[in-house]
PDBQT receptor file of N, H, CA, C and O in Angstrom, charges set to zero:
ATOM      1  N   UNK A   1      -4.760 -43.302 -22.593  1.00  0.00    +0.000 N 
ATOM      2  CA  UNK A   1      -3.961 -42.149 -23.043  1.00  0.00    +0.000 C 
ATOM      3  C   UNK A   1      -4.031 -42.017 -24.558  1.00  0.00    +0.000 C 
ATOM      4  O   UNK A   1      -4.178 -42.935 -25.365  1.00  0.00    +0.000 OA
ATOM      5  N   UNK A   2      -3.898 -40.693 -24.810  1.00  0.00    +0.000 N 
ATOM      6  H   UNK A   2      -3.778 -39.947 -24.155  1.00  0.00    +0.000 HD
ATOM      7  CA  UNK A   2      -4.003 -40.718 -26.734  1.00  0.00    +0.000 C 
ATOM      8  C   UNK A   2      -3.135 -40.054 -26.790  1.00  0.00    +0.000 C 
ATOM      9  O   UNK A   2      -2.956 -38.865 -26.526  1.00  0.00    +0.000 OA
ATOM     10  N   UNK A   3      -1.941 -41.603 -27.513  1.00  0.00    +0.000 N 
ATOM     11  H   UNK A   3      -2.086 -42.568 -27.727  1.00  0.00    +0.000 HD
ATOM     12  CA  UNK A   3      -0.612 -41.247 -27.945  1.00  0.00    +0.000 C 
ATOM     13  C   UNK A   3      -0.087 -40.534 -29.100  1.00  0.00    +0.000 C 
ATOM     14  O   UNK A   3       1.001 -39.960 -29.140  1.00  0.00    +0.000 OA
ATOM     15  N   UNK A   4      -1.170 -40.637 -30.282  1.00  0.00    +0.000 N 
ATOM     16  H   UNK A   4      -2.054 -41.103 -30.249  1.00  0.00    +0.000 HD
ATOM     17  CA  UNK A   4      -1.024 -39.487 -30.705  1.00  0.00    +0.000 C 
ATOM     18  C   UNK A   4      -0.704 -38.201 -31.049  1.00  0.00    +0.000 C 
ATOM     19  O   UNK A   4       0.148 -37.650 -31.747  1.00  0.00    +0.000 OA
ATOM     20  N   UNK A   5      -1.669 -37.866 -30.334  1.00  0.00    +0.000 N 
ATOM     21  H   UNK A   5      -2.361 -38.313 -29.768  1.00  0.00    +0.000 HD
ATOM     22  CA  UNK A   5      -1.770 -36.225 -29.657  1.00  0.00    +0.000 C 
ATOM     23  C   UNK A   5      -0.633 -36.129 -28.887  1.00  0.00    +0.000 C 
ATOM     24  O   UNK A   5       0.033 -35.377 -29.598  1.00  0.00    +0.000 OA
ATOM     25  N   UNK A   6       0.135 -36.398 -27.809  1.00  0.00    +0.000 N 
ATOM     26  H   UNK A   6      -0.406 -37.009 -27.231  1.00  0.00    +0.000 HD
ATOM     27  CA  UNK A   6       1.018 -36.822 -27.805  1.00  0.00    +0.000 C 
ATOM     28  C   UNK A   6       2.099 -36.512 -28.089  1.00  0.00    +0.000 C 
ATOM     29  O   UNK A   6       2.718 -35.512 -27.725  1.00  0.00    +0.000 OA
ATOM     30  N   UNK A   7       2.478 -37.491 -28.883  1.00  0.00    +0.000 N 
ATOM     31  H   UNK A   7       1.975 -38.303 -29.179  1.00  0.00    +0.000 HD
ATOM     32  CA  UNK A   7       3.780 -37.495 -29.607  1.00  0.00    +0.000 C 
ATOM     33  C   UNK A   7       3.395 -35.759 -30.539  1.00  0.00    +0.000 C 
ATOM     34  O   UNK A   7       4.116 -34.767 -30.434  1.00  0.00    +0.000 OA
ATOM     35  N   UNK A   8       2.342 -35.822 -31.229  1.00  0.00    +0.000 N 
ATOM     36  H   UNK A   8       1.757 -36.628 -31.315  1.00  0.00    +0.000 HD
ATOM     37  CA  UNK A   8       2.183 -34.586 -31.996  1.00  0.00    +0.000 C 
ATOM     38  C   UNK A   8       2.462 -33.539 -31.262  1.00  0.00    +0.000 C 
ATOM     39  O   UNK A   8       3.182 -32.646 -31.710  1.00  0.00    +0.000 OA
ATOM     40  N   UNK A   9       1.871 -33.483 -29.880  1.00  0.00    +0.000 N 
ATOM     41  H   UNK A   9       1.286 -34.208 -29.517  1.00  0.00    +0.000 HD
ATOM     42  CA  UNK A   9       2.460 -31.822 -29.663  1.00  0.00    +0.000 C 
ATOM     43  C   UNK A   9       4.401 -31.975 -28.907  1.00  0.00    +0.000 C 
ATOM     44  O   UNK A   9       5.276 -31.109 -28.888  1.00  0.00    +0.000 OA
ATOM     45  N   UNK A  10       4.434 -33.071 -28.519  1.00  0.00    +0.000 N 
ATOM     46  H   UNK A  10       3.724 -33.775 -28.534  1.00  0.00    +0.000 HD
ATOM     47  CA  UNK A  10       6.134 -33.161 -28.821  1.00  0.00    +0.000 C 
ATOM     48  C   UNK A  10       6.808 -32.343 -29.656  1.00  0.00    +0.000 C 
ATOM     49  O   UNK A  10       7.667 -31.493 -29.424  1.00  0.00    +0.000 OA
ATOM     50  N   UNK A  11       6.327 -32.696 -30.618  1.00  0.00    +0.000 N 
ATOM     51  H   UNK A  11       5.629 -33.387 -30.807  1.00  0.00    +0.000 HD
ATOM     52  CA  UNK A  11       7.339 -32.449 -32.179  1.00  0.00    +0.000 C 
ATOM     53  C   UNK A  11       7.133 -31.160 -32.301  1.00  0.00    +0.000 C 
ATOM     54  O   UNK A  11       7.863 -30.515 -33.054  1.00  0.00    +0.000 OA
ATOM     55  N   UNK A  12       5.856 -30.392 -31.415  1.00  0.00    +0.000 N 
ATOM     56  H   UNK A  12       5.264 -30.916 -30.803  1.00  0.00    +0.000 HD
ATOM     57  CA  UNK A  12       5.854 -28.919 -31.774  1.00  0.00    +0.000 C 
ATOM     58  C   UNK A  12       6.685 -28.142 -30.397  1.00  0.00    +0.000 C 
ATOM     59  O   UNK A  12       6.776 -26.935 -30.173  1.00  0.00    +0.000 OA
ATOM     60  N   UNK A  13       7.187 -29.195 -29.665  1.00  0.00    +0.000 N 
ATOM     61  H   UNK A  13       7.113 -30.176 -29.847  1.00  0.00    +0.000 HD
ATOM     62  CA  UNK A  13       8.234 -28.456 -28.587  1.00  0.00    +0.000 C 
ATOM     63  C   UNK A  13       9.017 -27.304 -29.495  1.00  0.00    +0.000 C 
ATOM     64  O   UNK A  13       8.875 -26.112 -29.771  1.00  0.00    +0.000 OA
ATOM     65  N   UNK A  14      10.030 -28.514 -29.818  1.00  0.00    +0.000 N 
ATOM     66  H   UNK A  14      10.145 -29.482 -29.594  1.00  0.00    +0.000 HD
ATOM     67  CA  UNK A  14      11.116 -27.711 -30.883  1.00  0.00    +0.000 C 
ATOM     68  C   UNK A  14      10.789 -26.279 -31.708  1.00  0.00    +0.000 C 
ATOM     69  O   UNK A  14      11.532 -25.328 -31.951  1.00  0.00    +0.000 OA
ATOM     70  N   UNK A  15       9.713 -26.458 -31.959  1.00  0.00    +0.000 N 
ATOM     71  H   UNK A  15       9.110 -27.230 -31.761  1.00  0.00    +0.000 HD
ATOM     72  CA  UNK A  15       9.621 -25.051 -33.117  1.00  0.00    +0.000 C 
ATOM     73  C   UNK A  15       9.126 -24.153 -32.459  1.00  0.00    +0.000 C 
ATOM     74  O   UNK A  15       9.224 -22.998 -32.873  1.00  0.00    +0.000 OA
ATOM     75  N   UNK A  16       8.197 -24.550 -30.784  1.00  0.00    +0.000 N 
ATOM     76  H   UNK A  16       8.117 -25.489 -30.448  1.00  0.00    +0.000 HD
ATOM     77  CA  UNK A  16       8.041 -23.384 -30.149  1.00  0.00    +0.000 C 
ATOM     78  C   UNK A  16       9.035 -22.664 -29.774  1.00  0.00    +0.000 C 
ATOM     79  O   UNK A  16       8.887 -21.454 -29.600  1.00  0.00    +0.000 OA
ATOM     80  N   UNK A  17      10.452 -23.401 -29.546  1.00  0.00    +0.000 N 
ATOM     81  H   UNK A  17      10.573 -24.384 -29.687  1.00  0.00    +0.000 HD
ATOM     82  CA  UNK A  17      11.494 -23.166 -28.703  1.00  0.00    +0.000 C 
ATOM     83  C   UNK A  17      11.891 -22.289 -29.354  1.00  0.00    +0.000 C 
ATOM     84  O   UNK A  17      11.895 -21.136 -28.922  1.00  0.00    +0.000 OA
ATOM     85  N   UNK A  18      12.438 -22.688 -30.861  1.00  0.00    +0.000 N 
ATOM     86  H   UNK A  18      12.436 -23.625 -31.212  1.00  0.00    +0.000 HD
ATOM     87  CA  UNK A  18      12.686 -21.619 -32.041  1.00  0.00    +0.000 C 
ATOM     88  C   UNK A  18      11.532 -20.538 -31.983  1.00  0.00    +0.000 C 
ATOM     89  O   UNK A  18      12.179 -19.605 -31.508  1.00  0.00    +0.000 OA
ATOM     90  N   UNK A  19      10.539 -20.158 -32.114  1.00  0.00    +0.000 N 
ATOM     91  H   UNK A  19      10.014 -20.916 -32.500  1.00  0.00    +0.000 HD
ATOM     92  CA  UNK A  19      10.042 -19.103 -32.029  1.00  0.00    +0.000 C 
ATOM     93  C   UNK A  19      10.191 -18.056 -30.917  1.00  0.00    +0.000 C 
ATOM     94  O   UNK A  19      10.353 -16.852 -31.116  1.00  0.00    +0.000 OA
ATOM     95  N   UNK A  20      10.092 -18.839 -29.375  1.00  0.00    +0.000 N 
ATOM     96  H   UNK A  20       9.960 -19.817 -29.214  1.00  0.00    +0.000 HD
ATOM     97  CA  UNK A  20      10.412 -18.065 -28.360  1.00  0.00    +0.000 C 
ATOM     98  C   UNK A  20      11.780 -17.760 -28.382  1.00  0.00    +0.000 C 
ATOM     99  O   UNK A  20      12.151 -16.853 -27.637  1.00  0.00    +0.000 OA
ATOM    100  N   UNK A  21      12.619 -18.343 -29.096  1.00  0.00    +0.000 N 
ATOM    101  H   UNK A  21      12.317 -19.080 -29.700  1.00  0.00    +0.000 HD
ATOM    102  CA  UNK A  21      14.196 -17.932 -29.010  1.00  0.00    +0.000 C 
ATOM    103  C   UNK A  21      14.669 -16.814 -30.437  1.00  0.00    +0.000 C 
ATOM    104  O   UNK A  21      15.804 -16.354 -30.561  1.00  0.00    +0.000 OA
ATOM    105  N   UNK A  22      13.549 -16.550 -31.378  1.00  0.00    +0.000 N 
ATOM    106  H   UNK A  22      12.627 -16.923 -31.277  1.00  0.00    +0.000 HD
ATOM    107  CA  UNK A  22      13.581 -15.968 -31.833  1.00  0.00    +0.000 C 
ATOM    108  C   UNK A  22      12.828 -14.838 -32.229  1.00  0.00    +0.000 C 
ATOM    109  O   UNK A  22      13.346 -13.912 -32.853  1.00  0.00    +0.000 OA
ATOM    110  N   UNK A  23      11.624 -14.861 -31.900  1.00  0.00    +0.000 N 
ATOM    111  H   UNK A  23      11.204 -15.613 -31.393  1.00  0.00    +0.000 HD
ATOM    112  CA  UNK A  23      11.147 -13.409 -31.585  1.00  0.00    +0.000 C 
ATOM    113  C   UNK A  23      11.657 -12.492 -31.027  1.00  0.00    +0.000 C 
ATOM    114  O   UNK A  23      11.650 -11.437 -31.661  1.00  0.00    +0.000 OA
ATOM    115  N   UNK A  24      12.477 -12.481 -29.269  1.00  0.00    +0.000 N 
ATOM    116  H   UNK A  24      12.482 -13.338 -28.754  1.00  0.00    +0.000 HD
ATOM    117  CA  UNK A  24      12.756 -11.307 -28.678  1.00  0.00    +0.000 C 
ATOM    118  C   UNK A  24      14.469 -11.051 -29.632  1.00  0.00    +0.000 C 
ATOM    119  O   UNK A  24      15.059  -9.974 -29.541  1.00  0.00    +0.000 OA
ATOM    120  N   UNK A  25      14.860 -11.868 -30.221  1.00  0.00    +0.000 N 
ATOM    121  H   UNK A  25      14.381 -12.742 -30.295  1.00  0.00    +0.000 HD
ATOM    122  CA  UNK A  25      16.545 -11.638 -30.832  1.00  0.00    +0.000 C 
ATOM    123  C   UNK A  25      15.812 -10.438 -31.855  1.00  0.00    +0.000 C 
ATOM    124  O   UNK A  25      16.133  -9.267 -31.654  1.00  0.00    +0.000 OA
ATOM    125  N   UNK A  26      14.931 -10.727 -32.834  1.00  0.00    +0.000 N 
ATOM    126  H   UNK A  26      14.671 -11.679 -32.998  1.00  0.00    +0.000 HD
ATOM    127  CA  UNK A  26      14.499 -10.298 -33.575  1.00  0.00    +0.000 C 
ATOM    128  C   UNK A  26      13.787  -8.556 -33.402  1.00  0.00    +0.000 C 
ATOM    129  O   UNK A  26      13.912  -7.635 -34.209  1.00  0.00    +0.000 OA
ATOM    130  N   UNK A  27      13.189  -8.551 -32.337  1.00  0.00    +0.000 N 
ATOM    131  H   UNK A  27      13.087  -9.299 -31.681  1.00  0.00    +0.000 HD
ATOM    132  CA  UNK A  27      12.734  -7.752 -31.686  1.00  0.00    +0.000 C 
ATOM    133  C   UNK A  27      13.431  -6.528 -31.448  1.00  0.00    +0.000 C 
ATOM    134  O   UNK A  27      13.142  -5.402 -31.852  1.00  0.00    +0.000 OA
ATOM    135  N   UNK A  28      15.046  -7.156 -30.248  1.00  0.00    +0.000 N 
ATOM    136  H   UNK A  28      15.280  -8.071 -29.920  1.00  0.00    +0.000 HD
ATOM    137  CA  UNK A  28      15.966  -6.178 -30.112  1.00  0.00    +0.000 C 
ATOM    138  C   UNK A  28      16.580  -5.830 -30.896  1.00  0.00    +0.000 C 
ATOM    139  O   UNK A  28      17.369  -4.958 -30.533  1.00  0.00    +0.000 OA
ATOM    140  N   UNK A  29      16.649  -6.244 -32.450  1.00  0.00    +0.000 N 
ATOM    141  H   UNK A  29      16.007  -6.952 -32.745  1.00  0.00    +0.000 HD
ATOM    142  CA  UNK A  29      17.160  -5.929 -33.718  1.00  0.00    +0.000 C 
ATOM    143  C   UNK A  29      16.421  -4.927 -34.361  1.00  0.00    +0.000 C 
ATOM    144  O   UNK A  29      16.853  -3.918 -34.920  1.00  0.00    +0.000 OA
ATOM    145  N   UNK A  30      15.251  -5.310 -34.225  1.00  0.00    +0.000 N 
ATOM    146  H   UNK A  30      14.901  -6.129 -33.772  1.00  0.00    +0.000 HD
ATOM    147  CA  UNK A  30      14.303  -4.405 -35.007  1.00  0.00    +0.000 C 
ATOM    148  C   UNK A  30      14.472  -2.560 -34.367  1.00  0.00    +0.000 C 
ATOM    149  O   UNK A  30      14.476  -1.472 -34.945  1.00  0.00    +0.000 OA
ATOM    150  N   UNK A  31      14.625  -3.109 -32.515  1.00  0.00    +0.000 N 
ATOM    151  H   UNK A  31      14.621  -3.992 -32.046  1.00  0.00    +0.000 HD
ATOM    152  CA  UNK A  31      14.721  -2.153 -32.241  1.00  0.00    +0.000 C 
ATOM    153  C   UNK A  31      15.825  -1.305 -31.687  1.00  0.00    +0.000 C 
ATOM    154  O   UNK A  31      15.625  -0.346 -30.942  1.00  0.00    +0.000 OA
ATOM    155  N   UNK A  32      17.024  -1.721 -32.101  1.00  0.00    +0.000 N 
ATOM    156  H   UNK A  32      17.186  -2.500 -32.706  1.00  0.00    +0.000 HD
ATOM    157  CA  UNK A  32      18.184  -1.324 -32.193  1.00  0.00    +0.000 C 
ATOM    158  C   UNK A  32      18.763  -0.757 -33.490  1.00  0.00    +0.000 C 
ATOM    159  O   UNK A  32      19.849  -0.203 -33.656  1.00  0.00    +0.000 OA
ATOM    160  N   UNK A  33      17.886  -0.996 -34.290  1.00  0.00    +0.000 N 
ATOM    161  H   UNK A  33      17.003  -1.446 -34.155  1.00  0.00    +0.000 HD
ATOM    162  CA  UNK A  33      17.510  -0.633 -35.833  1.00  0.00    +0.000 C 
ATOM    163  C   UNK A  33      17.188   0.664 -35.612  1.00  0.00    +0.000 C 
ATOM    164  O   UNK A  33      18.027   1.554 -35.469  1.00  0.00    +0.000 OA
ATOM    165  N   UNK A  34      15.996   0.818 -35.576  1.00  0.00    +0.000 N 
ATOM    166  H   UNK A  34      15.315   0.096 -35.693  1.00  0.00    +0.000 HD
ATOM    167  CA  UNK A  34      15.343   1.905 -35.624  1.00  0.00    +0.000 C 
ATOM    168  C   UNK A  34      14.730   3.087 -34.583  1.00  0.00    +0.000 C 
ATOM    169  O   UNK A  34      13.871   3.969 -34.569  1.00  0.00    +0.000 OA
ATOM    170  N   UNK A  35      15.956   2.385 -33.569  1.00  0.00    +0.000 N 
ATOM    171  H   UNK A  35      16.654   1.669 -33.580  1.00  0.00    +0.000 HD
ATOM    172  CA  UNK A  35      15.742   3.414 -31.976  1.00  0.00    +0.000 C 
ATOM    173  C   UNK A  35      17.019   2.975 -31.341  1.00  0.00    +0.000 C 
ATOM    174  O   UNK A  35      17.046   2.426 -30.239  1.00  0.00    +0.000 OA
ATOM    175  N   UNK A  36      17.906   3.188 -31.944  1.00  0.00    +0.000 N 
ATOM    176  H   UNK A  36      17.884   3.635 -32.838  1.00  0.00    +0.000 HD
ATOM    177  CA  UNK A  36      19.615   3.185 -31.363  1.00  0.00    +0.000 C 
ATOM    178  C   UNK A  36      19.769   3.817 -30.078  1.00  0.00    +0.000 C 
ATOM    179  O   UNK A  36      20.692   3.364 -29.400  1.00  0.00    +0.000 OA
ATOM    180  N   UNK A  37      18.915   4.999 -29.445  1.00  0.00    +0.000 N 
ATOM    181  H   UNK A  37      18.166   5.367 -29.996  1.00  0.00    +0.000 HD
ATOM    182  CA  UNK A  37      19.001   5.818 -28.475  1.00  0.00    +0.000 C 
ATOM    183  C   UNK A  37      18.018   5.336 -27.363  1.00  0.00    +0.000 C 
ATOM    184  O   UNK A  37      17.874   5.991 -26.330  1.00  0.00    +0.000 OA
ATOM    185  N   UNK A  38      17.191   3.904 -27.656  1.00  0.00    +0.000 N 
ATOM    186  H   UNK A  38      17.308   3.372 -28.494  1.00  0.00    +0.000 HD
ATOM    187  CA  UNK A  38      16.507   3.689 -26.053  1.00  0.00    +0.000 C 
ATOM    188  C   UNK A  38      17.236   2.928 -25.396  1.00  0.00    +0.000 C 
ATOM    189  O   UNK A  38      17.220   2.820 -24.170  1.00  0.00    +0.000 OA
ATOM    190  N   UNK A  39      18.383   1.958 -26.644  1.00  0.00    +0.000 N 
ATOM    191  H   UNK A  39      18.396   2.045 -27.640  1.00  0.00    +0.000 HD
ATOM    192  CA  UNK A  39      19.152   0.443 -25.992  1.00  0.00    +0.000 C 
ATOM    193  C   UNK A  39      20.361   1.489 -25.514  1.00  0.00    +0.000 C 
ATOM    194  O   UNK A  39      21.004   0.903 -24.643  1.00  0.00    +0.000 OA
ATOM    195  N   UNK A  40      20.956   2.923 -25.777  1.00  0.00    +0.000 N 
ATOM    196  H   UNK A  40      20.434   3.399 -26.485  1.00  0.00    +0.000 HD
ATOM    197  CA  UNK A  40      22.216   2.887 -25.216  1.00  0.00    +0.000 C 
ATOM    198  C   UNK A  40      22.396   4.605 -25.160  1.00  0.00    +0.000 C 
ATOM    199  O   UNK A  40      23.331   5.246 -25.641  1.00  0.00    +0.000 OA
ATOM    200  N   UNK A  41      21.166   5.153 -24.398  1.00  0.00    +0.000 N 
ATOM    201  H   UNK A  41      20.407   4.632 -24.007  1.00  0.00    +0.000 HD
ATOM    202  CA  UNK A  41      21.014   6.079 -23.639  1.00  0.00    +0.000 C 
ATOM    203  C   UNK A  41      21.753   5.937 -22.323  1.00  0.00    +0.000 C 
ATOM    204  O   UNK A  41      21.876   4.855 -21.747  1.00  0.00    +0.000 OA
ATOM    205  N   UNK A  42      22.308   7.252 -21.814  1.00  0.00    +0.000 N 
ATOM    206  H   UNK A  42      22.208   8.130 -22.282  1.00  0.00    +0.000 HD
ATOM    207  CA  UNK A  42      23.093   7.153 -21.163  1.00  0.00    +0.000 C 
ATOM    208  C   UNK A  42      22.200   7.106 -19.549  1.00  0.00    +0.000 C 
ATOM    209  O   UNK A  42      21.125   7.661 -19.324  1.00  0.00    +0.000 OA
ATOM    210  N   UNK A  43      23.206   6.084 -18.349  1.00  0.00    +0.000 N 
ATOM    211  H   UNK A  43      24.080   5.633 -18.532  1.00  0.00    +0.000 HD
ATOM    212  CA  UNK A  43      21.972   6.083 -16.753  1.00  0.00    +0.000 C 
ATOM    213  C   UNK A  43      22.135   7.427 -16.566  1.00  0.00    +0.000 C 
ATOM    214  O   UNK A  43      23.060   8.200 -16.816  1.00  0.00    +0.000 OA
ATOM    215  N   UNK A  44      20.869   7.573 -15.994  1.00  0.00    +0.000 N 
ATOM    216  H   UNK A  44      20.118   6.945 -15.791  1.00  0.00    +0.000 HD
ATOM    217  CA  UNK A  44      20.991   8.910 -14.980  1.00  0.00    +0.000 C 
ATOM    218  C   UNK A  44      21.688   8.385 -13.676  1.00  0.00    +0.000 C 
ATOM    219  O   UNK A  44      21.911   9.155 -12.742  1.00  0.00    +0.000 OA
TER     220      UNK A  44
C-alpha cells in the first residue's frame, strides 16, 4: 500500500467538503442577487 498518497488525499477530504459546501451557498447568492424573481416567483 502507498501510505502516502494516502494520508495525502485524506487531508484533501476536508477542503473538498468546504468547496462542495460552498459553491452551491454561493451560487444561490449569486443568484438571488441578481435574479430575485426565479427563487420566489409565484406556483402556478
Amino acid at each position: 500500500m502507498q501510505a502516502p498518497g494516502f494520508i495525502r488525499y485524506l487531508s484533501l477530504i476536508p477542503v473538498l467538503a468546504t468547496i462542495l459546501t460552498l459553491v452551491p451557498v454561493v451560487a444561490w447568492m449569486l443568484i438571488n442577487f441578481y435574479y430575485p424573481d426565479l427563487l420566489f416567483h409565484p406556483l402556478p
